[in-house]
C-alpha positions, 0 to 999 in steps of 0.5 A: 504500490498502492495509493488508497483513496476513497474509491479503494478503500474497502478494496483492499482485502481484494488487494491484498488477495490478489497480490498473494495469489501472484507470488508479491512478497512486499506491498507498499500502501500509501496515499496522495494530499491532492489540494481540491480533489475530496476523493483523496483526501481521506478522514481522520477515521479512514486514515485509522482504517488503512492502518488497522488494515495494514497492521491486520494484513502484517500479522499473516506474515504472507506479504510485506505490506507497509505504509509509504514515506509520508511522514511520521505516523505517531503511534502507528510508525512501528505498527505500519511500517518495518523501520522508521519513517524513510522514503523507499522511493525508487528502491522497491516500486510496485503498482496497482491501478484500477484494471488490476494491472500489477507492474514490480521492480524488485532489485532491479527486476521487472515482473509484470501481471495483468488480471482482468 
């Protein structure tokens, strides 16, 4: 899992090669609604550009990706996610923090990578 903010935005692609290059068959991408804190609290337009991002990253059928359980999406619901709006937390968890530390569980499996 990933949570984009301001800083990580553009990062993605890096993300999401990264994520390719250890063998990751399924992403999720999703953000936080912090009250006070401006660099998560992304705009209308940075919004739009995770999803593009998301439904672009769909379209190579490499990995997975889809947006996170944070409520309906509108016109994006079918294009950044694979089934309506369902939180999946707790089912199929991964991380991405700033080192590039990736932590999977996937069906009940941990799988951990570090890349510096």
């Amino acid at each position: 899992m990933t949570c984009v903010n301001r800083k990580n935005l553009n990062e993605l692609p890096q993300i999401f090669n990264l994520l390719v290059n250890l063998g990751v068959k399924r992403w999720r991408v999703s953000n936080v609604f912090p009250k006070d804190n401006p660099l998560f609290q992304l705009s209308n337009e940075e919004f739009r550009q995770v999803f593009e991002f998301i439904r672009e990253a769909k379209t190579k059928k490499i990995i997975n990706v889809n947006y996170d359980c944070e409520g309906f999406l509108g016109s994006y619901e079918k294009v950044v996610r694979d089934n309506p709006f369902f939180c999946w937390a707790g089912v199929n968890i991964g991380a991405i923090v700033r080192a590039l530390v990736c932590i999977c569980v996937m069906n009940g499996q941990k799988n951990s990578h570090i890349a510096m």
